[in-house]
N, C-alpha and C positions, 0 to 999 in steps of 0.2 A: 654159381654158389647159391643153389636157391633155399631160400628157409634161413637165410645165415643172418643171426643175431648178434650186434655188436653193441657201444656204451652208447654212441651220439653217431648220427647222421644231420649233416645242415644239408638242408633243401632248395632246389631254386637260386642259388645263388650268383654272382658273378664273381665270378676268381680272376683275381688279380696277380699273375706273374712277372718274373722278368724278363719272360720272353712272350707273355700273350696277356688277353682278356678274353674267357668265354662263360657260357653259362652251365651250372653244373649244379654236383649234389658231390659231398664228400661224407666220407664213410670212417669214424674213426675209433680203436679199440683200444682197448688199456691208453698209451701214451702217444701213440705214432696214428697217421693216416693212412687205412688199409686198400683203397680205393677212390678212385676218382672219378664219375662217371657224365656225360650228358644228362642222363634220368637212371638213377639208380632202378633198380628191379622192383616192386611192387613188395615182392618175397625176402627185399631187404629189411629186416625189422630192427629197432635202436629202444634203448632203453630210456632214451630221450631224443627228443628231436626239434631245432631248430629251423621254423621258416625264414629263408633269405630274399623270400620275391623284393627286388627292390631292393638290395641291399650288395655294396660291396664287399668281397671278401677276399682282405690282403693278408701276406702273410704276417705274422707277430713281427713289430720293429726293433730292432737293437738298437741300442743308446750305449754307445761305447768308451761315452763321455761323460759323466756325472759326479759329482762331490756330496756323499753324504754325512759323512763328518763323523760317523761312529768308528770305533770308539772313541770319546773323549770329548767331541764337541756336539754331542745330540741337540743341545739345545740349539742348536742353529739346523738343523732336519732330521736328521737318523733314519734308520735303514726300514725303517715300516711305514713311517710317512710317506718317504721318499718312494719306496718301491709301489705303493699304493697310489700313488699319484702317477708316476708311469704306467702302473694294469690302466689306468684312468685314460690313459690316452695313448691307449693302442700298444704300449710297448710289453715285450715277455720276456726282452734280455738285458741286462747291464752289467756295463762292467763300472766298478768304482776308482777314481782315483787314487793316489797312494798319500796326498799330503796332508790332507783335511783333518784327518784324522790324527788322535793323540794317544799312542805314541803308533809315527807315522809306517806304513806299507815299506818300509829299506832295511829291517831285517826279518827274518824268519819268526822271532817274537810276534813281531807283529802284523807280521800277515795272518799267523793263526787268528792272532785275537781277534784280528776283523773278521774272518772268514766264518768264526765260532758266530758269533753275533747275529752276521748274515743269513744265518744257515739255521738260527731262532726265529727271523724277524720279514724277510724278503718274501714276497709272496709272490715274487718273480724267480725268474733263473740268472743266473749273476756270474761275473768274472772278475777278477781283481786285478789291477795295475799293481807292478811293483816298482819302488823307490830306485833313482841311479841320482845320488849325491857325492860328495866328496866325502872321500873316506869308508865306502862302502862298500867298494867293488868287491871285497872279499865276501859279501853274502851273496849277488848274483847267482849263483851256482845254486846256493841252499834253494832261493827263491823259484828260479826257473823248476828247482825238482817238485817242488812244492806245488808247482803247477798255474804259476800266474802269469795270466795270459799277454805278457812283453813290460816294458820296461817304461817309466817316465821321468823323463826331466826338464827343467827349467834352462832357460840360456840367461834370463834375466829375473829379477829378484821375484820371489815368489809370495811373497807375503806372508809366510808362513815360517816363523823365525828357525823351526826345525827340521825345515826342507832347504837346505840352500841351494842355490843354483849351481851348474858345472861351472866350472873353467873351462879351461880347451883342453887340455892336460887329460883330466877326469873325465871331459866328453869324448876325448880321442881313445883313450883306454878304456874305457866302459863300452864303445862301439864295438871297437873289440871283442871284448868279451863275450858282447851280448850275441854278435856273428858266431862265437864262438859255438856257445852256446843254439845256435839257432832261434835264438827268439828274435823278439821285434824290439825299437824302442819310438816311443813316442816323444815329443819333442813340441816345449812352447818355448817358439822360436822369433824372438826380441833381442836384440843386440842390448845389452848391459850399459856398455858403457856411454851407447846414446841415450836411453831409455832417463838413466840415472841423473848425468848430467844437466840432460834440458829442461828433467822434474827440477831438480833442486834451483836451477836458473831462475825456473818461474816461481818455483815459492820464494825462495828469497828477492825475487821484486813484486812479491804480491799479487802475481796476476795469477789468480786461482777459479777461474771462468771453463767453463765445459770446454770450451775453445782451446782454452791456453792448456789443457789435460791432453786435449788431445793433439795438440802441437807439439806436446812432448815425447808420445807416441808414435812417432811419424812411419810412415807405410814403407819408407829405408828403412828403420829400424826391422821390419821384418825381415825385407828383402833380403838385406846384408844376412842373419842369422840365417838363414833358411842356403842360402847361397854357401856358407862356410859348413852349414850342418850336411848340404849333400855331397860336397868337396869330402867331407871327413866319412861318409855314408860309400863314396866311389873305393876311394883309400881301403877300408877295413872291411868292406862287402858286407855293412851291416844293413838289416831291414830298417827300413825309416817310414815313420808314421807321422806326417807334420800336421799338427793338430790347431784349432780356428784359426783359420784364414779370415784375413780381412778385406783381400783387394785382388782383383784377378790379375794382376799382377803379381803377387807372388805365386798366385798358382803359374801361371806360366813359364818360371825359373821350376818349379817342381816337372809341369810336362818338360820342356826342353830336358831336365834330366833323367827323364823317362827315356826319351828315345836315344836317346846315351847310353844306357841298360843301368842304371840305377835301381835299386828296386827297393820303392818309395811312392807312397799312396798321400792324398791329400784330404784334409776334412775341412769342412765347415759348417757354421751354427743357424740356427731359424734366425736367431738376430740381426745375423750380417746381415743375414733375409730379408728381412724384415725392415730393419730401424735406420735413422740416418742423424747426421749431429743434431740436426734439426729438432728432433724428435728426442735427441738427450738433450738438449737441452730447457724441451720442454717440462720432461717427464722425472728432468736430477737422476737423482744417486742409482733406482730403482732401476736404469740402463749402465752403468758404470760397470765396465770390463775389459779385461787388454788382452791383445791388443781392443783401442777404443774403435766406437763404430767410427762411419767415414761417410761419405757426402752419398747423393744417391747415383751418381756414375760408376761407382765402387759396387753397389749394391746392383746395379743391373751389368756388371761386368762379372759378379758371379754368378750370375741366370746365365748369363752367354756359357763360363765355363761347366755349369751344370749341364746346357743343351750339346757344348761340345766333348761330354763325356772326360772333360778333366779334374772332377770334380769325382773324389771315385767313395765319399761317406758323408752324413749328417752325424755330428753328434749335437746333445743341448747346450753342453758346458752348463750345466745344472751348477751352481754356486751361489747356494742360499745362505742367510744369515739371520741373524735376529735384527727388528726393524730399527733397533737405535742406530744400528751400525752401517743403516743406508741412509740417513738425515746428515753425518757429520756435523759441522759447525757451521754457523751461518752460510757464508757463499762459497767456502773453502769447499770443493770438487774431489781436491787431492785428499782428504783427510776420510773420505767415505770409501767403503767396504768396496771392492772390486769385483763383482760378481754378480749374474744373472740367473733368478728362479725362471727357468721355462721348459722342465722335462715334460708337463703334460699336456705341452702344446706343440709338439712339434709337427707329430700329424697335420694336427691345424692348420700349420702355416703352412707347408707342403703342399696342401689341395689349396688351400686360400689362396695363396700367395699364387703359388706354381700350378698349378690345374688351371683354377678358374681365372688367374687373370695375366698368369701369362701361356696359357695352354702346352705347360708340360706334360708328357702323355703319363699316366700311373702309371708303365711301366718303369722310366725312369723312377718314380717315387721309389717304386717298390726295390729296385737296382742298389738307390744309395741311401738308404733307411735299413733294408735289410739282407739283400743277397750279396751285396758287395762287402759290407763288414765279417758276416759268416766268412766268405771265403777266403778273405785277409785274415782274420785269426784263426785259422783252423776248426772252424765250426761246421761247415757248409757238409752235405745237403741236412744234417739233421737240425739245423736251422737255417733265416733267410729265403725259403721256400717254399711254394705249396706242393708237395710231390708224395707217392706211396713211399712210405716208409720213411718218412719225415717228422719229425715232431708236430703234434698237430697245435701250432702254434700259433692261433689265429685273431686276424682282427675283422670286425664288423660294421660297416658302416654304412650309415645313411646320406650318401655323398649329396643329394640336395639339401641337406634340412639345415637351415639357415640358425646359427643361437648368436648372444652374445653373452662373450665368457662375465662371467661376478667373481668375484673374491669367494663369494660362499662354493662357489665351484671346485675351487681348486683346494687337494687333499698336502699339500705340504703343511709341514710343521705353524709357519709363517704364512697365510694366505698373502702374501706380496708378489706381483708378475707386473713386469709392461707390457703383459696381454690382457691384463684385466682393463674391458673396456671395448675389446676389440670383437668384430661383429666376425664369423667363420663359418660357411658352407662344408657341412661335411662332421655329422656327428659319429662318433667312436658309441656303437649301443652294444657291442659285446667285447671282450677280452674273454682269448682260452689261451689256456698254459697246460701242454701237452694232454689235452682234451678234457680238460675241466674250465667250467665258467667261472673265473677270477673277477670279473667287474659285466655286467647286467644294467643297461639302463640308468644308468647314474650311481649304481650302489657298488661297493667291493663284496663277493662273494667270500667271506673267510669260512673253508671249510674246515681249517685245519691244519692244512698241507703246506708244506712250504717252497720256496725255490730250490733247485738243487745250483752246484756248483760248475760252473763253465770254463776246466782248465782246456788253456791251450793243446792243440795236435800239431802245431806248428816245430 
């Protein structure tokens, strides 16, 4: 192809797949990657051109996991913040939750309006979860045509007074359906009637200590649900997406129903990653999320399941608020907001955590950050990827360059994280969304252009 003029060529680079690491030069025109080379030709010319000497180049990560609260509850993030804060840290796909939001992702109304918003505001590419509450099954249908990429529900109270959690009843019938239908559902999987119980136990004796939160929490609570969710997943041949893991122990009830032929994938968050009681307890409200974290035998019992490939995504579980509502009341634990701001650090913790200190290879990184979500939701190869004829979806990084995160760093609504403070190997200095530079060096690129919409193929 000699003399052949295309938008961006990156140079020298190292590309990072799910099946290798080598050094290259990619070639990319209008939206897609046209070529992939050792050393491009001489006679290949770009109308821009980025050097990679020294530099890693992974694919774009999905975050399949996030709560941005528009419509209705912006002021706790919204969908420009929020998506800007992901270009920020590597990511070019999300999909959003269906609760957060007012009035919430469980019918047809209201998936437009989110999708409308989205589709103003995201400077990313995006997917949307849709609602399986009680009394809704009849929109299902609408939903899936609509094109939302599977299904969410609660087993235990969601906090969210107009999201109610299934019964069995509603979760056995909605599995159903959703098999029916062919889509996926996703599932946060806490047993109700433990979860409920041992809260109310402990507040009404007072004992309202990060301990006694998370004692109410207990790692059976997941089990059991996660246990009756894939019983009911065998039963109806529904897809099952069990979403933050806390203890590689429930992953284990997920593989053992893998090899039973279930078919059901497992996720889990930088925090489990990352944090330990210890660590909520130092830090309060600002780590408060359920399931709660867990001791740090838990926390390297999910390294073990990410090295033994049972572990098959990351999401952030992004779940921001406004900061009065992570203080609560004096010592009261249970009275504070449930949710963790950490979408633009996931990367971060990935290499930090996972590369440098406990030498996972970036191939897995790249496995279950991006190529392993594509091809659970119907995405894959045009994201997930670095291949011809793929979305040139790309991230850039300086995997030595040592920062510590500031509050002034971070692009959410609310600068609040329990990363802020934390020292990370491995800076993000480009984001591209289907070959446009979205985030440069610390800054968001806005040319304009917005994300498009990521329905299901599934």
């Amino acid at each position: 192809m000699s003399g052949t003029i295309v938008d961006l060529i990156i140079r020298n680079g190292t590309i990072v797949t799910e099946r290798g690491i080598f050094q290259g030069d990619i070639a990319i025109q209008g939206e897609r990657i046209i070529e992939i080379a050792e050393q491009l030709s001489v006679d290949w010319k770009a109308q821009q051109e980025i050097e990679a000497s020294g530099l890693h180049v992974f694919p774009g990560l999905m975050d399949t996991h996030v709560h941005f609260n528009e419509p209705g509850r912006t002021d706790w993030e919204g969908i420009s913040s929020g998506s800007r804060s992901l270009a920020a840290g590597g990511v070019t796909t999300f999909f959003d939750m269906p609760l957060n939001s007012s009035p919430p992702t469980t019918t047809l109304h209201g998936f437009r309006l989110k999708k409308q918003v989205a589709e103003e505001k995201s400077v990313v590419d995006f997917g949307l979860w849709g609602g399986l509450v009680p009394g809704n099954l009849d929109s299902l249908e609408s939903l899936k045509k609509s094109g939302v990429i599977g299904f969410k529900a609660f087993m235990s109270n969601s906090g969210i007074d107009d999201f109610v959690h299934v019964d069995d009843s509603t979760l056995f019938q909605g599995m159903e359906k959703i098999a029916e239908l062919g889509s996926i559902l996703a599932l946060h999987a806490e047993n109700d009637v433990i979860t409920s119980r041992l809260s109310a136990s402990s507040i009404e004796q007072g004992r309202l200590t990060v301990r006694d939160f998370c004692s109410s929490r207990p790692i059976l609570s997941e089990i059991e649900a996660v246990e009756r969710a894939l019983t009911y997943a065998e039963a109806t041949k529904c897809k099952l997406h069990i979403v933050h893991v806390s203890s590689g122990q429930v992953v284990k009830r997920v593989t053992n129903a893998k090899r039973r032929g279930v078919d059901v994938t497992v996720e889990t968050c930088p925090h489990y990653l990352t944090f330990t009681i210890d660590d909520f307890e130092r830090l309060g409200g600002l780590l408060k999320c359920a399931p709660p974290l867990r001791e740090l035998e838990q926390v390297e019992s999910l390294w073990e399941a990410i090295d033994s490939r049972e572990i098959d995504s990351i999401g952030s579980d992004h779940s921001p608020s406004p900061p009065a509502m992570k203080t609560g009341s004096g010592e009261d634990i249970f009275s504070v907001w449930g949710g963790i701001s950490g979408a633009q650090s996931t990367l971060n913790v990935m290499l930090e955590e996972g590369y440098w200190r406990r030498g996972v290879p970036l191939e897995t990184i790249v496995r279950i950050t991006s190529t392993n979500p594509a091809k659970r939701f119907g995405l894959y190869p045009n994201k997930g990827t670095i291949a011809v004829g793929s979305d040139a979806d790309l991230t850039l990084v300086d995997l030595q360059f040592p920062f510590l995160l500031e509050a002034s760093d971070l692009l959410y609504r609310h600068k609040q994280s329990p990363y802020v403070g934390k020292t990370f190997r491995g800076l993000v200095l480009y984001t591209l969304l289907r070959g446009r530079v979205i985030f440069q060096k610390g800054e968001i690129i806005d040319n304009g252009n917005r994300g498009k919409y990521c329905g299901s193929t599934l």
